[in-house]
C-alpha positions as CSV (number, residue, x, y, z in Angstrom):
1,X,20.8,-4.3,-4.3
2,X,19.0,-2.8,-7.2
3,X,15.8,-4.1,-6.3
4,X,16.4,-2.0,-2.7
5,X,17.4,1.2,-4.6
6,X,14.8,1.4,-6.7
7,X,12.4,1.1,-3.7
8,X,14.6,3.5,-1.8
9,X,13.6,5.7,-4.3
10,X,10.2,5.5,-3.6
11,X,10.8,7.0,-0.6
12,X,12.6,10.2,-2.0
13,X,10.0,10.6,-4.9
14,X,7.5,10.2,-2.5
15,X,8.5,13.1,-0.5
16,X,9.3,15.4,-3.4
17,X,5.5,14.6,-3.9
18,X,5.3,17.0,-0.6
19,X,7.3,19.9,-2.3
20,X,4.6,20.2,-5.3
21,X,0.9,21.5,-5.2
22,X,-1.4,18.6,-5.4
23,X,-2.4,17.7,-9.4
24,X,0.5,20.1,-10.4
25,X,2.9,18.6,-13.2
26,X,5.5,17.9,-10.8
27,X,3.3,15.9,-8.2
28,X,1.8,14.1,-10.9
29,X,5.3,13.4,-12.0
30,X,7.0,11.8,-8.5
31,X,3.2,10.2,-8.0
32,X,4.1,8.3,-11.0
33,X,7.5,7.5,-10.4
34,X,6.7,6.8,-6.9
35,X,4.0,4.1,-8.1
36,X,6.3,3.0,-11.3
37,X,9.1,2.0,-9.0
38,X,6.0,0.4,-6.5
39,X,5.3,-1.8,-9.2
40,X,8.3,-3.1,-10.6
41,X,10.7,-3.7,-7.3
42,X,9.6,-6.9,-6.6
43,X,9.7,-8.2,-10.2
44,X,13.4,-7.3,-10.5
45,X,14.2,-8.5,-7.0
46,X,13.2,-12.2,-8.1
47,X,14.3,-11.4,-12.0
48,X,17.7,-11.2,-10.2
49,X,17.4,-13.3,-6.9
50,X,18.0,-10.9,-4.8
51,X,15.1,-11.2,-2.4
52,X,15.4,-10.7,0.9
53,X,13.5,-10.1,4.1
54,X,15.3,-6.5,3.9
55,X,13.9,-5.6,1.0
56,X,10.5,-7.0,1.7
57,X,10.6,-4.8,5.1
58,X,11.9,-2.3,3.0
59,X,9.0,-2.2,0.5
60,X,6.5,-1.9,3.2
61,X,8.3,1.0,5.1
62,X,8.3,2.9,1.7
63,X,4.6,1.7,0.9
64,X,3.6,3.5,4.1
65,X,6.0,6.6,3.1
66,X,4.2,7.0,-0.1
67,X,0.5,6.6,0.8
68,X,1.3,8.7,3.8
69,X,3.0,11.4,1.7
70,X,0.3,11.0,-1.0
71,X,-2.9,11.6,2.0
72,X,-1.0,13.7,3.2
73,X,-1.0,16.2,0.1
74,X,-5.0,14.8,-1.4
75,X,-6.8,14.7,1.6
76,X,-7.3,18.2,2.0
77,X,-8.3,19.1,-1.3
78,X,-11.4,17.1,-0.5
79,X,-14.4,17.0,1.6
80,X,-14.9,13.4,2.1
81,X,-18.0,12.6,3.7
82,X,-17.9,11.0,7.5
83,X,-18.6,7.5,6.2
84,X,-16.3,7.1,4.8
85,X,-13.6,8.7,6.8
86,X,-15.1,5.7,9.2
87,X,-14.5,2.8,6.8
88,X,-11.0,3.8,6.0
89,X,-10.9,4.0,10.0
90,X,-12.5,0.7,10.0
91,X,-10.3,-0.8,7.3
92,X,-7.1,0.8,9.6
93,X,-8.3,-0.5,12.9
94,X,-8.3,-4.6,10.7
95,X,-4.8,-3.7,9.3
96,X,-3.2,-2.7,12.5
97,X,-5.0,-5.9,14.5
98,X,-3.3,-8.0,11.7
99,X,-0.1,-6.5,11.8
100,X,-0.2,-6.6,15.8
101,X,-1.8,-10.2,16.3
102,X,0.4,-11.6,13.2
103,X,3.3,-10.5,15.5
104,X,2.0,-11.9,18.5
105,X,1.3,-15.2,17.4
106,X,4.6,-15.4,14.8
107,X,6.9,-13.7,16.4
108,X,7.7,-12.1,13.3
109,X,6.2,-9.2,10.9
110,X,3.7,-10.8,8.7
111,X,3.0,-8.9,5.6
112,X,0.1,-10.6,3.3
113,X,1.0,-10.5,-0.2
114,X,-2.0,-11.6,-1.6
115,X,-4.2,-11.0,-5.0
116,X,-6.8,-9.0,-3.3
117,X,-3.8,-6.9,-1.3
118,X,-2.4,-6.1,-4.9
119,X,-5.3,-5.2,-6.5
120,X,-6.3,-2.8,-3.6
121,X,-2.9,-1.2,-3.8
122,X,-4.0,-0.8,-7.7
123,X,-7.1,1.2,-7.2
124,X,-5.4,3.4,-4.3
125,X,-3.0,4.2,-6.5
126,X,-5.5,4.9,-9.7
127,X,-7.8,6.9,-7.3
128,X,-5.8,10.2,-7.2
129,X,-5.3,9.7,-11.0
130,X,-9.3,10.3,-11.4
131,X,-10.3,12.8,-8.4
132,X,-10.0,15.8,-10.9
133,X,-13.3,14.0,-13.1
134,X,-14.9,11.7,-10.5
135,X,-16.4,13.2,-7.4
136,X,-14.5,11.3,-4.2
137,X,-18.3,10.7,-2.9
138,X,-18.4,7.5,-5.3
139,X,-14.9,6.7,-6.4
140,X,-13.8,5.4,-2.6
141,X,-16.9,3.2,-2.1
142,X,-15.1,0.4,-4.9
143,X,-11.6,1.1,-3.6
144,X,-13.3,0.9,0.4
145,X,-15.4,-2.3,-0.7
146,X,-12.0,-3.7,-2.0
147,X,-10.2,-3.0,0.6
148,X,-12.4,-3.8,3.2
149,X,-12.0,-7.4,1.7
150,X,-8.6,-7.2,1.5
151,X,-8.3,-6.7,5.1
152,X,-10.6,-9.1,5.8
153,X,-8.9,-11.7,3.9
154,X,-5.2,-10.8,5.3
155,X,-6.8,-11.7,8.8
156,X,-8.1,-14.7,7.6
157,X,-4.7,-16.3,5.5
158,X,-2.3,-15.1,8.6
159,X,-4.7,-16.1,11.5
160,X,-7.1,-19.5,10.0
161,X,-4.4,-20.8,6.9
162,X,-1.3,-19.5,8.7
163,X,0.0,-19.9,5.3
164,X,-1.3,-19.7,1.5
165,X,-0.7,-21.2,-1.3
166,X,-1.4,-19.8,-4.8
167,X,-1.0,-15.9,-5.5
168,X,-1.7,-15.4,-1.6
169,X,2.2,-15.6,0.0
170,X,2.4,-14.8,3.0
171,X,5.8,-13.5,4.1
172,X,7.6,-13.7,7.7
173,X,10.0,-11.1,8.3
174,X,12.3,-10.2,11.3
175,X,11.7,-6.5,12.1
């Protein structure tokens, strides 16, 4: 219950974020409250045993809300160059044929919670964070490289391992 309002509130700080110029105090404020609450959700849910495949669902639904709120408001500010608007296409097209083929095959949402998921979700998050020093040219090729593997790997652990041991978990979810 907790663990589900505090990513609820995700959601809500993530569309304040659309309410406040991009790298004004207050954007910079619900970005950080936004990523504060991405980062501790999960640890309280099993803190507390409260998991559930609500909450997991949940998470990802307000994942999507915040990095959809957050392009939303940074992409504009930016001319990114076509290359890379075609590797994030790239990395889009892998993520939807996981999401779509895990489904087919399980019968259930998959969602890959995996080391190289969590660090890519780190550097997406840190990106914004440095546009105003580092020109975008050369700060997405690490966070494109990382989570081009990412992607990779989430095909791999829900189509080849169909499940993973270690820090790669692989959840099954009813929608």
């Amino acid at each position: 219950m907790i663990a589900n309002f505090i990513t609820g509130s995700r959601i809500i700080f993530s569309l304040a974020m659309l309410n406040f110029p991009v790298f004004s105090a207050g954007f910079y404020f619900c970005y950080m409250l936004a990523g504060f609450t991405d980062m501790i959700d999960g640890t309280i849910a099993r803190k507390l045993g409260t998991e559930s495949m609500f909450g997991k669902n949940f998470d990802t639904i307000a994942d999507i809300v915040f990095v959809a709120s957050a392009a939303y408001k940074l992409f504009p500010e930016f001319i990114i160059p076509w290359v890379i608007w075609l590797w994030i296409s790239i990395i889009a097209v892998i993520k939807i044929i996981n999401i779509i083929l895990g489904f087919v095959k399980k019968k259930k949402f998959t969602a890959v919670h995996s080391l190289a998921n969590k660090v890519t979700g780190a550097v997406l998050f840190l990106l914004p964070l440095t546009l105003t020093v580092l020109d975008i040219r050369y700060s997405s090729i690490p966070v494109c490289m990382i989570a081009s593997f990412a992607a990779i790997q989430e095909g791999y652990l829900i189509f080849r391992c169909g499940s993973a041991g270690g820090n790669e978990r692989i959840s099954k979810n009813s929608v």
